[in-house]
Every structure is written in structure tokens, then in C-alpha cells.
N, C-alpha and C positions, 0 to 999 in steps of 0.2 A: 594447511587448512586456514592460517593465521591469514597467511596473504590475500586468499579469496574473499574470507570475511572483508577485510579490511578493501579487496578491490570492489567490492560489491556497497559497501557501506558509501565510498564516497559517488559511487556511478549514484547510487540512489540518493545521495545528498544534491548533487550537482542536480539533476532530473526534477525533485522537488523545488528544490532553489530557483531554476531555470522555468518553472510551471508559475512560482508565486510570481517571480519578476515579470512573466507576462500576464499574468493577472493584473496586478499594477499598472501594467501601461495599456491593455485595453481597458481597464475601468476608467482612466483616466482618457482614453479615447473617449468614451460611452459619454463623458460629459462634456468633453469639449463638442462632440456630434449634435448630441442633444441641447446643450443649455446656451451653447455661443453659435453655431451653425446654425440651430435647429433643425437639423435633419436626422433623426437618431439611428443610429446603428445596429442596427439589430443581429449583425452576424457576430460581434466582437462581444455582445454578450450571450449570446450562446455559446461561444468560444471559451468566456471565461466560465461557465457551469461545469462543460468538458473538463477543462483544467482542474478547478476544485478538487473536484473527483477524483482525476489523474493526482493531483498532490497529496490530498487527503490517502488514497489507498498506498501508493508508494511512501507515505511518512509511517503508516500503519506498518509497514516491510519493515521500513528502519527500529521501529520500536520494536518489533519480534526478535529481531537479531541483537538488542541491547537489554532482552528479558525484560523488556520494561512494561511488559500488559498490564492491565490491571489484576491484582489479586490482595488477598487479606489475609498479611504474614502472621496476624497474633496469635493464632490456634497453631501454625505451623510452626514458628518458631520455638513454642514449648514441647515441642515433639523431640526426641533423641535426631543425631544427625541425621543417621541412613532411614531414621525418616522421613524429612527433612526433602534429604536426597530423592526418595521415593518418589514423596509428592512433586517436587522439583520434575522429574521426569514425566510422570502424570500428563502434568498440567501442560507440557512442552507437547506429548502424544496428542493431548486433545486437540489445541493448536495444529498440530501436523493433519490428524483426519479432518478438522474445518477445513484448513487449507486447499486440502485433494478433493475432498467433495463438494465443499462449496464454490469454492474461489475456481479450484483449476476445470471439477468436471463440468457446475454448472454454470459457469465464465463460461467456458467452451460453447454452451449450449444455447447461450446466452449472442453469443458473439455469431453462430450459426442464424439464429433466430433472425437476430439485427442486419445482417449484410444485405436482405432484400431493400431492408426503409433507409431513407434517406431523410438526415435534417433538413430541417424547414427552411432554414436560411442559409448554412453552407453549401447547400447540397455532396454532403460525402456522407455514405453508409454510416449509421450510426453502430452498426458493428466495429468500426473503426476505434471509435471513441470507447466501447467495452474490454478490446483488447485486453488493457489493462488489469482487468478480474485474472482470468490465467497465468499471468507473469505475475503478479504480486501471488498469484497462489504458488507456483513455482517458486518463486523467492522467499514467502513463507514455510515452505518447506522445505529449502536448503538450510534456511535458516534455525528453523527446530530440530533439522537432523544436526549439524552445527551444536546446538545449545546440547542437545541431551549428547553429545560425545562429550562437550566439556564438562558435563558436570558429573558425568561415569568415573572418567578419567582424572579428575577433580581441580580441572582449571576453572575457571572464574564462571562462565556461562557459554562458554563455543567461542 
């Protein structure tokens, strides 16, 4: 399970990585189009909105799988371990049902919706671009099922 983690942490480091670096360089199109050309570009930023997105949701993956949500340990750390542990699994569970219901079922739904429209300037289905909702909801919940075996078992977080 060690390995998956681990093969999946850096697919999704690479994939965010590889979304900011081209953000960068079409933004930096966006201005050489615009401000030295003057003819601006209009597909390379809607390009980079896509991206965002894509980075922001798949950076959000990466943080589920290093338990690093947001939460507020003071009340739960003065709690006994196992329950501690409890809560620890709790909050991993809710995580898991957002994930399936939001992310994967209604991503899915989401992504059904969008395949008739087409963006304005690339012209590709803008269901294309949502894809993402579903796989980071998948990936979200390998990853919580991950976190709550390791913290049963009482390794680190998955």
C-alpha cells in the first residue's frame, strides 16, 4: 500500500507541477500577445483558468493523502488516544463520503452535463476540462481509505 501511496503522490506532484509551469508560460504568452504584439490571446487564458483548476483540485488530492486538511487539534488533542484515533477516523470518513458524493458522483454529473458545450475560444467540450472533479474524487478516496487503514493499524496516516 506504501508504494501506491508513494506512486500516486508523485503522479500527482508531477501533474500539478507540470499545470503551474504551463500556467507560467502562457501567462507570459498572454503578455507578450497583448502588450508587445498587441493582438491578445484569448485562448491561452482560458487555457490557464482550466489549469488552475486542474492544479488547485489535484494539489487538494495531494494534501488528503498527507492528512493535511484543515482541522482544529486543541479540543482533540486533550482527548484520551483511542479517541484521538476516533476522531482521526471520523473526519477521514467524512472526507471519503464528500469525496463519492460530491467530487466523483456529482463530477460525473457534472462532466455528463458539460460534453454538449464547448468553450468559447478552444472550442473542446468543456466536460473535458471538469473531468478532473471524478479522478481527484477517486484519488480522494483512495486516499482516506489509505489514511484510515494507517491510523487503525497505527502507522503514521496511510
Amino acid at each position: 500500500m506504501e508504494l501506491l501511496k508513494k506512486s500516486l503522490d508523485r503522479i500527482l506532484e508531477v501533474l500539478a507541477g507540470v499545470s503551474f509551469l504551463a500556467m507560467v508560460l502562457l501567462t507570459c504568452w498572454q503578455v507578450l500577445t497583448r502588450y508587445v504584439l498587441q493582438k491578445p490571446s484569448s485562448w491561452s487564458e482560458e487555457l490557464v483558468s482550466y489549469l488552475f483548476a486542474w492544479m488547485a483540485l489535484l494539489g487538494a488530492s495531494l494534501v488528503t493523502g498527507e492528512r493535511g486538511h484543515m482541522n482544529i487539534p486543541a479540543l482533540v488533542e486533550r482527548l484520551p488516544k483511542k479517541a484521538q484515533r476516533g476522531f482521526a477516523v471520523f473526519s477521514e470518513g467524512v472526507a471519503f463520503l464528500f469525496s463519492a458524493v460530491i467530487l466523483l458522483y456529482g463530477g460525473l454529473q457534472i462532466v455528463d452535463l458539460a460534453m454538449g458545450q464547448m468553450t468559447s475560444s478552444l472550442g473542446v467540450a468543456i466536460g473535458v476540462f471538469y473531468v478532473v472533479l471524478p479522478v481527484c474524487g477517486v484519488l480522494n478516496m483512495l486516499y482516506t481509505a489509505m489514511n484510515i487503514y494507517g491510523i487503525l493499524t497505527g502507522r503514521k496516516g496511510g
